[in-house]
C-alpha positions in Angstrom: -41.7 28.3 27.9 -43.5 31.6 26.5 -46.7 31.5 26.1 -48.8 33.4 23.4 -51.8 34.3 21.6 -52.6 33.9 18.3 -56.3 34.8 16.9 -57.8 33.8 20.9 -55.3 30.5 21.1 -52.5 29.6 23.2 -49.4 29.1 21.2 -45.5 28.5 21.9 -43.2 28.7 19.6 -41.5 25.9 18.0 -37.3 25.8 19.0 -36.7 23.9 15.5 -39.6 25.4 13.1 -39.0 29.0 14.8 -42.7 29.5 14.1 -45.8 29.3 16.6 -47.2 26.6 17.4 -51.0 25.4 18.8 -49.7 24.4 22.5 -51.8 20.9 23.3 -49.9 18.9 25.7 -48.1 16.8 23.4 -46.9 20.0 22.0 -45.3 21.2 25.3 -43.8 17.8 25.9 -42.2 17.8 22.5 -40.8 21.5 23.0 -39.4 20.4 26.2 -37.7 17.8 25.1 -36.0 19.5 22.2 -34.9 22.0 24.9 -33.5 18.8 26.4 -31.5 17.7 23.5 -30.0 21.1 22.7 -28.8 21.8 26.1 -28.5 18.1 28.1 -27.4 16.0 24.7 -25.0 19.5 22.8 -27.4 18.7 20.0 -27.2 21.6 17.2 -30.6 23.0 16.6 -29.8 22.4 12.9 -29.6 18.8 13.2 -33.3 18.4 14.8 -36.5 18.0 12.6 -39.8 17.8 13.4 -43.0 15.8 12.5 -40.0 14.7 9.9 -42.3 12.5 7.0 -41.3 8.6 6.9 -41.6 9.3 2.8 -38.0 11.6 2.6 -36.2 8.7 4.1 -38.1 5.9 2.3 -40.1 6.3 -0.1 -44.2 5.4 0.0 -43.2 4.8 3.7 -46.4 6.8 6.3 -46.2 8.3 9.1 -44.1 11.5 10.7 -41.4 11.5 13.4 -42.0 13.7 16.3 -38.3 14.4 16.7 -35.7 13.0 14.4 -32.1 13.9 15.1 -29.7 13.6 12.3 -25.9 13.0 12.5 -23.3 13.9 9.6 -20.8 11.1 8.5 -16.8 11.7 7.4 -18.1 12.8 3.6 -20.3 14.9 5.0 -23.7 13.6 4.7 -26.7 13.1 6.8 -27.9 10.4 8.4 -30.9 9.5 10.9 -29.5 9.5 14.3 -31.8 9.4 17.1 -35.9 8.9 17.3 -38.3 10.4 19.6 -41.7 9.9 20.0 -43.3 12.0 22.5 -46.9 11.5 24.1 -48.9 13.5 26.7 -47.7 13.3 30.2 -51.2 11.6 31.2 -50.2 8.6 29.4 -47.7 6.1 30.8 -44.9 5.3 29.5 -43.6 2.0 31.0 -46.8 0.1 31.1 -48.8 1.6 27.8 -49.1 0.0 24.3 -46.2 2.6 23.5 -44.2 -0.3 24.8 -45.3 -3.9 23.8 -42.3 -5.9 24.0 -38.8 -4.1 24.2 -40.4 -1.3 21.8 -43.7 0.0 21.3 -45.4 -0.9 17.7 -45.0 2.2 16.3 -41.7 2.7 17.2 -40.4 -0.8 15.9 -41.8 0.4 12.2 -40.6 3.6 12.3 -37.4 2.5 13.9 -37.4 -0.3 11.1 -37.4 1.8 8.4 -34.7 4.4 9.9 -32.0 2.1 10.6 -32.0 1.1 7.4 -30.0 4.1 6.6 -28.0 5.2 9.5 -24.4 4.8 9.8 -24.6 3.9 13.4 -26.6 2.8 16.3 -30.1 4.1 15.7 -31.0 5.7 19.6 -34.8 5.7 20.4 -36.7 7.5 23.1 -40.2 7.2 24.1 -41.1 10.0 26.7 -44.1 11.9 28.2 -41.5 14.0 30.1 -42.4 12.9 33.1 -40.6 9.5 32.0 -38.5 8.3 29.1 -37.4 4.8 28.1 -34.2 4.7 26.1 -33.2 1.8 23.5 -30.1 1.6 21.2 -31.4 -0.3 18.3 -28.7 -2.2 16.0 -28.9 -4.6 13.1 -29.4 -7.4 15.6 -31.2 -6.2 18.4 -32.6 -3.3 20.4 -31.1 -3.1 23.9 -32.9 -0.6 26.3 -30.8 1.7 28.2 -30.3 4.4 30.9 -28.3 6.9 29.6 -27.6 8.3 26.0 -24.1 9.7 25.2 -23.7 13.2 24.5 -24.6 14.0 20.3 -20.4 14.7 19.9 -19.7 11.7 21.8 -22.4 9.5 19.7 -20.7 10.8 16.6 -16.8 10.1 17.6 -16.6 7.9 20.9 -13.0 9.5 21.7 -14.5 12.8 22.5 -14.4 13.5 26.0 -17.7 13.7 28.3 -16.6 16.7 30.2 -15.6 19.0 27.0 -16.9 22.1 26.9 -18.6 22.7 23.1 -19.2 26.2 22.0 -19.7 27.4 18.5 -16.7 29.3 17.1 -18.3 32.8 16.5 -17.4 34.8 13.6 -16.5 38.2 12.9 -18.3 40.7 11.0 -17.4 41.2 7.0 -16.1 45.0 6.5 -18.8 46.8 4.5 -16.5 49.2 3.2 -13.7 46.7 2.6 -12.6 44.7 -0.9 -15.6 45.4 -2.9 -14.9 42.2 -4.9 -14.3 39.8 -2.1 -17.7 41.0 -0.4 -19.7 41.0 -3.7 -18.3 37.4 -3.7 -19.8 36.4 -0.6 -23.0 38.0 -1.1 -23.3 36.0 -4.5 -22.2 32.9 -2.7 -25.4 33.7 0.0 -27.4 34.5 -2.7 -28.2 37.9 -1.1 -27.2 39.9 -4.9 -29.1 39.9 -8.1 -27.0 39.3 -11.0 -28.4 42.8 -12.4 -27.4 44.6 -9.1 -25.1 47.3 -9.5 -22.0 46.8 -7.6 -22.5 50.5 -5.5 -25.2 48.8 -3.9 -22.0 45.9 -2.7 -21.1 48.1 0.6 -25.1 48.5 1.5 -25.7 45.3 1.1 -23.0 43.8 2.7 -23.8 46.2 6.1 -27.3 45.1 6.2 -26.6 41.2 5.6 -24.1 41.4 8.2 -26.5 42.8 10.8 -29.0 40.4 9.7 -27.0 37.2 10.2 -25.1 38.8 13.6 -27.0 36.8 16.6 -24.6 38.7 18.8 -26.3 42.0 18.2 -30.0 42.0 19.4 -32.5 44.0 19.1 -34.5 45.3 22.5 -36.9 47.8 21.1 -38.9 48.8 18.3 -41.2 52.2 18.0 -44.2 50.2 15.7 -47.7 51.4 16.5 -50.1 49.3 19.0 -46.9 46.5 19.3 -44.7 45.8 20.8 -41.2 43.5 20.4 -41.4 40.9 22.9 -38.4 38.5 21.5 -35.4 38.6 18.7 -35.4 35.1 17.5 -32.3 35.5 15.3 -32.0 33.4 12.5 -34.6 30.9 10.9 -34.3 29.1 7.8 -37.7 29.0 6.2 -39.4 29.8 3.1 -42.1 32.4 2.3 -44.3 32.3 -1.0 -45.6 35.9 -2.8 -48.6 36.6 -4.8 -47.1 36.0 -8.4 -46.6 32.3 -7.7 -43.0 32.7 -6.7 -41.0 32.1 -3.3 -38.1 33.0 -1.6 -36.7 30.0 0.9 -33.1 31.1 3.2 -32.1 33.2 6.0 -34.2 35.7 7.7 -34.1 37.4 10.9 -37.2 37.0 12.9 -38.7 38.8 15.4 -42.0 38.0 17.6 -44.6 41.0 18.7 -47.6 41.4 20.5 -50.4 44.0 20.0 -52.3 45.6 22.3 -54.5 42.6 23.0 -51.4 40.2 23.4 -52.0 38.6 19.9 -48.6 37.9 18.5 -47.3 37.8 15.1 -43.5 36.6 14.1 -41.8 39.2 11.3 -39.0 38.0 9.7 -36.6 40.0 7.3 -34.2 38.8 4.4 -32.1 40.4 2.2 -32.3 37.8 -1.4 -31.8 37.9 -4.8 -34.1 37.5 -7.6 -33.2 35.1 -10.3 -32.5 36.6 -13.7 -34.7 35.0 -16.2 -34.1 34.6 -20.5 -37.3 33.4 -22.3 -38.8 31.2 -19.2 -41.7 29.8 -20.0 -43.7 31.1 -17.1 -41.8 34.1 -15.9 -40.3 35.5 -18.9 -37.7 37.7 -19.3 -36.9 39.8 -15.9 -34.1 41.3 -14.3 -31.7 39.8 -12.0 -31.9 42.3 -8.7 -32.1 42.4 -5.2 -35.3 42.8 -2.4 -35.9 43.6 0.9 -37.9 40.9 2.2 -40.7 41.1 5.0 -42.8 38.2 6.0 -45.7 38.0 8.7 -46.6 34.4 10.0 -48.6 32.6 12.6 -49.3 28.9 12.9 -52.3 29.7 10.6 -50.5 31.4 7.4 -47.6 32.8 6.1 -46.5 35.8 3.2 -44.6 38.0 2.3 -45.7 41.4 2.7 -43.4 43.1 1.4 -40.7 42.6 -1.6 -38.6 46.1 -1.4 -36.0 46.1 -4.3 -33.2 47.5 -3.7 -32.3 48.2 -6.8 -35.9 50.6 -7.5 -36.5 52.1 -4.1 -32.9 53.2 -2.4 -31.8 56.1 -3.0 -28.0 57.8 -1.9 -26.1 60.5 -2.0 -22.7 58.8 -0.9 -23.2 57.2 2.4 -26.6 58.6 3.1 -29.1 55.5 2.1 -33.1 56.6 1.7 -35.5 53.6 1.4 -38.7 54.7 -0.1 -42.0 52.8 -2.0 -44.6 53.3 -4.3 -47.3 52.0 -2.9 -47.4 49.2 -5.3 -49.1 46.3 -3.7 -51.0 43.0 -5.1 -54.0 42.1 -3.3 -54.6 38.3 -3.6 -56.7 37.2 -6.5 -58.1 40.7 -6.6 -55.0 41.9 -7.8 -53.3 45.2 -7.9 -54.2 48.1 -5.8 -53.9 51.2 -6.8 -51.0 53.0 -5.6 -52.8 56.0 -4.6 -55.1 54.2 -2.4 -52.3 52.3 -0.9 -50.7 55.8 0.1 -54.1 57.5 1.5 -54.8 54.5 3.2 -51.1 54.4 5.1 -51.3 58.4 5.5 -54.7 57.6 7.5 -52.9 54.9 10.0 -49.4 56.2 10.1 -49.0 59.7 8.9 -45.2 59.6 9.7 -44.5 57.0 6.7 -45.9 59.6 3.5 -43.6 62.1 2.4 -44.1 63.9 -1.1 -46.9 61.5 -1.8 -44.4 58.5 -1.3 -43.3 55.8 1.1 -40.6 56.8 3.8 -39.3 53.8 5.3 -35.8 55.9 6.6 -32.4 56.9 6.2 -29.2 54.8 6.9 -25.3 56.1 7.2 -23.3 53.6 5.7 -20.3 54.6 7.0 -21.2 53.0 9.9 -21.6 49.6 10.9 -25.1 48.7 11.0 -26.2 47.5 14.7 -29.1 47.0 16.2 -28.5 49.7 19.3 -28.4 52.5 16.4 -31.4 54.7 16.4 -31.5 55.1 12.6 -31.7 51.3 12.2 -34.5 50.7 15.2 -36.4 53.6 13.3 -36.1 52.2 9.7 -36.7 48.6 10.9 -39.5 49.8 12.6 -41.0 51.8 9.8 -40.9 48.6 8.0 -42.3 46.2 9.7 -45.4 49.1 10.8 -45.4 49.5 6.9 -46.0 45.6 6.4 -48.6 45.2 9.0 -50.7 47.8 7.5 -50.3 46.3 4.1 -51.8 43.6 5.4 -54.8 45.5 6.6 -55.2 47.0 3.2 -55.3 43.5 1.8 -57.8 42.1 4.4 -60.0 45.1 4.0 -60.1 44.1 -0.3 -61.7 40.9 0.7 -64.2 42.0 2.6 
């Protein structure tokens, strides 16, 4: 487990949240044990949750679930699965108050309230990772035991143990295929504005597809005083902006360290904007597409950036050139002006001002995006040096 540093503080980062988090030992036992259940129990990462609030399963119900595990019935719907509270490997297990009687207090209530709506044997683990006591709780009685089935097994008992699970991996849309049928699916991901023009389809599709492809990762990245030390791949998290608004979906995050090993995670969507008639707080506005660039820690996240595509890209065919203004908003000091924006970002990276503008780079859609291409490391880079410094420009605004 990869340890890092954010402002002075040790951090991991968390395999469900995809975020880092303040490492305590608690913390470490928790990320272990997920690690566990992913690779021991073939428990999809999408089916774990962490400190998981008592009050969504029941409501006016306290308390959070270290780990809850959730299991999906014949219609489809989810269901609490498995329990896991985790302590610090300096408190014991077997003889500790985590256990009076065949289940600890704390366990019994949140266990109580759980199996209320499960469709099957509610499985509960306490663990400091050095031990583990498992119980199968059922409308009767709670029964401790020394193994738990594999998660496919749990869910349909006539699934072999030894069966090999893998994920069936899909291909790649074609960019330049049936313009419909991909503007289709990029409405469906919500990755289009209604407003969009459909030229944009083949550009969009491209840079979506590299986005969601896991397969393809990114090694390297040319962004001033950092460097990339992971791609995450996908996360499913939201990000708020300065007008009040958010945008909650897929991104593709990456973690890097500066020069003092302080590490940030970027993550990058491509999302639509909803198209508004009359709303009472947003008004009338335009249904288009943005570039999306976040910057988080355990501490904060934002977006940084909010690129539309439908403002800032410019092509002659297949050529695409990204470009900005400058515009940024600065917290409750509000807008910058532009021009101070673009001296500021000519002082820290020259490279990204041309004609008095934002250069973020030049993509050949003809190709299929990947990350090994040089034009996308250099444009993804540009970007994500671009955000970082817009951050600086906000920071310095409060001082």
């Amino acid at each position: 487990m990869k340890n890092y540093l954010k402002n002075g503080k040790s951090c991991i980062e968390c395999l469900v949240r995809k975020k880092l988090i303040l490492l305590t030992p608690e913390e470490a036992v928790r990320q272990n044990f997920i690690k566990l259940l992913i690779n021991k129990y073939k428990i999809p990462v999408e089916q774990i949750l962490v400190e998981y609030p008592l009050s969504k399963i029941k409501k006016g119900k306290r308390g959070r679930v270290d780990i809850l595990v959730f299991g999906i019935n014949e219609r489809g719907k989810r269901f609490p699965l498995i329990l896991v509270e985790c302590k610090a490997p300096n408190i014991l297990i077997s003889n500790s108050v985590i256990l009076s009687d065949s289940i600890g207090a704390q366990l019994n209530r949140y266990s109580d309230v759980l199996s209320e709506y499960t469709d099957k044997m509610l499985y509960v683990i306490a663990t400091n990772e050095k031990e583990s006591k498992l119980f199968v709780k059922t409308e009767t009685e709670i029964v401790e035991i020394e193994e738990m089935p594999i998660y496919p097994q749990i869910l349909d008992s006539k699934v072999p143990i030894e069966k090999e699970y893998t994920v069936e991996k899909l291909g790649r849309r074609n960019h330049l295929g049936d313009l419909e049928d991909n503007y289709d699916e990029l409405y469906k991901l919500v990755c289009i504005g209604e407003d969009t023009d459909k030229s944009s389809v083949p550009l969009l599709t491209n840079l979506v597809e590299l986005l969601y492809d896991q397969e393809d990762q990114l090694k390297h990245l040319n962004v001033k005083n950092r460097k990339l030390v992971k791609d995450g791949g996908i996360r499913v998290t939201n990000f708020g902006n300065s007008g009040g608004g958010g945008y909650g979906g897929n991104y593709r995050y990456f973690i890097l360290e500066d020069d003092n090993k302080e590490a940030d995670i970027i993550s990058l969507s491509i999302m639509a904007k909803a198209k508004t008639v009359n709303h009472k707080h947003w008004g009338n506005s335009k249904g288009i597409t943005y570039l999306l660039v976040a910057i988080d820690s355990y501490e904060r996240s934002h977006l940084s950036l909010q690129l539309s595509i439908d403002k800032y890209v410019l092509t002659d065919g297949t050529i695409y050139e990204f470009w900005h203004d400058g515009t940024l908003t600065a917290g409750s000091k509000g807008p910058v002006k532009r021009q101070v924006v673009i001296d500021f970002i000519k002082e820290r990276s020259p490279k990204l001002v041309k004609q008095n503008r934002i250069f973020l780079g030049a993509l050949d859609n003809s190709k299929v995006f990947s990350w090994q291409n040089t034009d996308i490391k250099d444009f993804i880079s540009n970007v994500i040096e671009y955000s970082f410094i817009r951050d600086e420009i906000r920071d310095s605004m409060k001082k």
